[in-house]
C-alpha positions as CSV (number, residue, x, y, z in Angstrom):
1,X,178.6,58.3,0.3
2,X,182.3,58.0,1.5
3,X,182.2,53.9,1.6
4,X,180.3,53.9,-1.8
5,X,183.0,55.9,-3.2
6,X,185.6,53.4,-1.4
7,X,184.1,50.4,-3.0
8,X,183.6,52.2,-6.4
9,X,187.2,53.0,-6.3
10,X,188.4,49.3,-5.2
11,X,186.1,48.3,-7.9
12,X,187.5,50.4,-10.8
13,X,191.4,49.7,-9.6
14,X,190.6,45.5,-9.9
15,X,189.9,45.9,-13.3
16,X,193.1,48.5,-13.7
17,X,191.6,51.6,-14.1
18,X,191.3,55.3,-12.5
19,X,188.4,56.8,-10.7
20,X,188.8,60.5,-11.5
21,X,186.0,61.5,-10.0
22,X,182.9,60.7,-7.7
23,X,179.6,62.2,-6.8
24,X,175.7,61.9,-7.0
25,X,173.0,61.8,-5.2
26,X,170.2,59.3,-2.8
27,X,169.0,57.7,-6.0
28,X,172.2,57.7,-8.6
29,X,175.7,58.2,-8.6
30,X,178.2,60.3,-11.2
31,X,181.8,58.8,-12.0
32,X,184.4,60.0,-14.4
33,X,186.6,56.8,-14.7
34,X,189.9,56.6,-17.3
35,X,190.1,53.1,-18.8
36,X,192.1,51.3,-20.9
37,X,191.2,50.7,-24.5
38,X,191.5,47.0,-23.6
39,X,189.2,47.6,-21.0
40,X,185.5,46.6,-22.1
41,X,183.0,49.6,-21.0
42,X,180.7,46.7,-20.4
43,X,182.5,44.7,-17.8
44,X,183.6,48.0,-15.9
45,X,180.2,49.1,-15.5
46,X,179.4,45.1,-14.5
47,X,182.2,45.7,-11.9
48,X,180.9,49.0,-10.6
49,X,178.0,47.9,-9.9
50,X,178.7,44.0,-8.5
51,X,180.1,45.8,-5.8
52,X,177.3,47.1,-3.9
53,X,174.4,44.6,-2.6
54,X,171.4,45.0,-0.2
55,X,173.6,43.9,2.7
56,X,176.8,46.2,1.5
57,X,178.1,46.7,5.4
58,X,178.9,50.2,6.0
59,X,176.1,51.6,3.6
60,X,172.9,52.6,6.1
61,X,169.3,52.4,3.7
62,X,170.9,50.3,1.4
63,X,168.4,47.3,2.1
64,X,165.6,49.5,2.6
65,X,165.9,50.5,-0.9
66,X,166.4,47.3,-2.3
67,X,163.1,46.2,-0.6
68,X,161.2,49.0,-2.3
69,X,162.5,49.4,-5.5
70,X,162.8,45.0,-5.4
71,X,166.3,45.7,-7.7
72,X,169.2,48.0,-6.4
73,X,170.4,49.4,-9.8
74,X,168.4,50.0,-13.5
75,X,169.8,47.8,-16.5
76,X,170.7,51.0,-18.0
77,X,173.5,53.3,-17.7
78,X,175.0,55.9,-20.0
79,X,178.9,56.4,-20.5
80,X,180.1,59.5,-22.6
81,X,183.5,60.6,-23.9
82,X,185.1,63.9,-22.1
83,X,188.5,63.8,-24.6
84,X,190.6,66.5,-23.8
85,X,188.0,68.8,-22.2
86,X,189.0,70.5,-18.9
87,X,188.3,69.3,-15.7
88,X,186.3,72.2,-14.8
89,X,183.7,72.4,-18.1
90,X,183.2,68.9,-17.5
91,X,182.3,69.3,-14.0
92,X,179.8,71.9,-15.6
């Protein structure tokens, strides 16, 4: 999970924003990301995930899954606002 969190970082700083936050599990992945209003919630999700592929080096299984599930991520995601929540109710 360490290089996916790497990449997700990289990923979130190209399109100048803050990865607060990362954790999940085998078959999904958790991120609380600050963005810019002029960010589009759209193409920083588009980023996120452009930047893992079946043949990501450093990720072991990540082919293997590909090949079963024939698609590495769902065309679905959901984003939700935190606003001035504390860290630890979100983490909740």
């Amino acid at each position: 999970m360490r290089r996916v969190n790497e990449l997700m970082r990289a990923a979130c700083e190209d399109v100048e924003c803050e990865l607060v936050e990362f954790n999940g599990e085998n078959n999904h992945v958790h991120l609380q990301v600050n963005f810019p209003p002029k960010v589009a919630l759209s193409k920083l999700v588009n980023s996120l995930k452009g930047v893992l592929t079946p043949a990501s080096p450093g990720i072991p299984g990540m082919g293997r899954h590909y090949w079963r599930a024939q698609r590495l991520w769902s065309g679905s995601y959901f984003a939700g606002p935190f606003g001035r929540a504390p860290h630890s109710i979100i983490r909740q």
